[in-house]
Structure formats: structure tokens, C-alpha cells
C-alpha positions as CSV (number, residue, x, y, z in Angstrom):
1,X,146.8,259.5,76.3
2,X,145.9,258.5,79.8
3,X,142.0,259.9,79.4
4,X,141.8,258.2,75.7
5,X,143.2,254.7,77.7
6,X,140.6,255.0,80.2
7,X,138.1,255.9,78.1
8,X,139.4,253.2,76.0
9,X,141.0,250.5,77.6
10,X,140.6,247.7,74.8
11,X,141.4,249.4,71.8
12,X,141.1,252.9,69.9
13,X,142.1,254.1,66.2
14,X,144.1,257.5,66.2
15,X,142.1,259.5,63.6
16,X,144.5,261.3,62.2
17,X,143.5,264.6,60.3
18,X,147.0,265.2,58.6
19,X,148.2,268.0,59.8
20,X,152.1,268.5,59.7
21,X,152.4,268.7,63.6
22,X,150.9,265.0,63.1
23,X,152.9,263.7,60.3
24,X,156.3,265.1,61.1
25,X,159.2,262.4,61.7
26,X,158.7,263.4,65.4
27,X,155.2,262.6,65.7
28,X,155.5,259.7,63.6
29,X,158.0,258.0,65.5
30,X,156.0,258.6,68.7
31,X,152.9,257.1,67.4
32,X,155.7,254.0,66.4
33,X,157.0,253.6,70.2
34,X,153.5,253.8,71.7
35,X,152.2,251.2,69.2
36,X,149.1,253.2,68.5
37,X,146.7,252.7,65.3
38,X,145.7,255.4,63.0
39,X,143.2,256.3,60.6
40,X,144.3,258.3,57.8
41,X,142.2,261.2,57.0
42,X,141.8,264.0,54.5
43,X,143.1,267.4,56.0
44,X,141.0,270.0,57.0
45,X,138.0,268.3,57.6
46,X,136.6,269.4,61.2
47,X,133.3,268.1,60.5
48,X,134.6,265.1,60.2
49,X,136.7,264.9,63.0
50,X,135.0,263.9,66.6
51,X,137.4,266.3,68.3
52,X,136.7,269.6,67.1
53,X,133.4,269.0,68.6
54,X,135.2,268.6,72.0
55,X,137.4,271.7,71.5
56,X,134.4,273.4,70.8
57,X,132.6,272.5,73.9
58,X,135.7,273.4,76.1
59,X,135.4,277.2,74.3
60,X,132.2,277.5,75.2
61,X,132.9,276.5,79.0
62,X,135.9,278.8,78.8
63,X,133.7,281.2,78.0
64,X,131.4,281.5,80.9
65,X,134.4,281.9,83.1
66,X,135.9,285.4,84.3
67,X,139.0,285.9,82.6
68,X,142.2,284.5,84.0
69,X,145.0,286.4,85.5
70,X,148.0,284.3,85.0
71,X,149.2,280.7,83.4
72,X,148.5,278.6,86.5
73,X,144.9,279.5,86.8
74,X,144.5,279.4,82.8
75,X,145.7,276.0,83.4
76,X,143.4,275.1,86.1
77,X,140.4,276.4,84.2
78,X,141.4,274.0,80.7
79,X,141.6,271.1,83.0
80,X,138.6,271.6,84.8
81,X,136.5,272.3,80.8
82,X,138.5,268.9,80.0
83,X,137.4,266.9,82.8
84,X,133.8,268.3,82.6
85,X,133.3,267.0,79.4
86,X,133.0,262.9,80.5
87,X,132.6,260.0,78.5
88,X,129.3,260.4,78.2
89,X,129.9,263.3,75.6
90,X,133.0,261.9,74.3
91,X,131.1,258.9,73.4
92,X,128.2,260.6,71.8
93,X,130.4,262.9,69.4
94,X,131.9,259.3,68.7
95,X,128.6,257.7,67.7
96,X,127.9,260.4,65.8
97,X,130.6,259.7,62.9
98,X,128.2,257.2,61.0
99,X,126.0,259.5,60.4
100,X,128.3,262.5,59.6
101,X,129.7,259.8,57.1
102,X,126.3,259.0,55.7
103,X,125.5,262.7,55.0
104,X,129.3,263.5,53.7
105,X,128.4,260.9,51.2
106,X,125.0,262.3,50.7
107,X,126.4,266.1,49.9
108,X,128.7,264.6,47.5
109,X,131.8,263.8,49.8
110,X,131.6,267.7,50.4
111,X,131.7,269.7,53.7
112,X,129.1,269.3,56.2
113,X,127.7,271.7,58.7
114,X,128.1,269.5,62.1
């Protein structure tokens, strides 16, 4: 939450993908207390859903990395993927929902190679 509320300081919509760890009473009463809005979306739909991209680009950094010895350095590595990613990528897998949209609709509301 802190990265989304500086990267987004005026307002953001949760998309939510509808997995259960999302939609259990737990998760829903979270969202409640921190007063955040979501989008309700069909499950398992990664192309659809800006942050697969974004897992996918911390895999690939992961990847060009020796192979960690232990938790702590694991840990330093995923951070240091997460914070090379910037807004400047986070925003550009964001602008690119219109058109994933445009071609969803296009193939028939079916699955989309993005």
C-alpha cells in the first residue's frame, strides 16, 4: 500500500481478479477498514490484469541474479526487482489496459496474448 499511495496519491481502483485469498471475509474486511475501491474482475485473467506484467518483470530481474543463499538476501534481492521497476513502468502497463480491452473485445471477450 505505501508504493500504490505514492504512486497514487489522489485516488486508485483495486482491480480485483477474484481469487479466494482476495475475497475471503479476511481480505474483505481489510479492503472495508482501509476504505479502498475495487474493480470486480473475472478470475483468471492475467492478460487482463496490469500486475502480472509487473510480476513478470521482477522474474526476469530475478533471474539475472546469482542465486541466493538464505531468506535475508532473498529478501533484499525482491525488494531491490520491486523498486527497480518505477513508475514509469507501472504507469505504462497501466495505459496499456485500453487497449488490451479493445483487443479482448476484438477476440470475442476471449484470452489475449499480452
Amino acid at each position: 500500500m505505501p508504493s500504490v499511495r505514492i504512486l497514487y496519491p489522489d485516488h486508485f481502483i483495486f482491480q480485483q481478479d477474484n481469487s479466494h485469498v482476495h475475497t475471503c471475509k479476511e481480505a474483505k474486511n481489510w479492503f472495508l477498514e482501509n476504505r479502498i475501491q475495487q474493480l470486480s474482475w473475472p478470475a483468471r485473467s492475467p492478460d487482463l490484469n496490469p500486475i502480472e506484467n509487473i510480476w513478470g518483470i521482477m522474474v526476469r530481474e530475478m533471474k539475472k541474479k546469482d542465486r541466493p543463499l538464505d531468506a535475508k538476501k532473498l529478501l533484499e534481492d525482491i525488494e531491490d526487482a520491486w523498486e527497480g521497476i518505477g513508475a514509469p513502468v507501472c504507469n505504462r502497463v497501466i495505459q496499456s489496459m485500453p487497449e488490451r480491452l479493445r483487443l479482448v473485445i476484438k477476440n470475442g471477450r476471449g484470452w489475449i496474448d499480452y
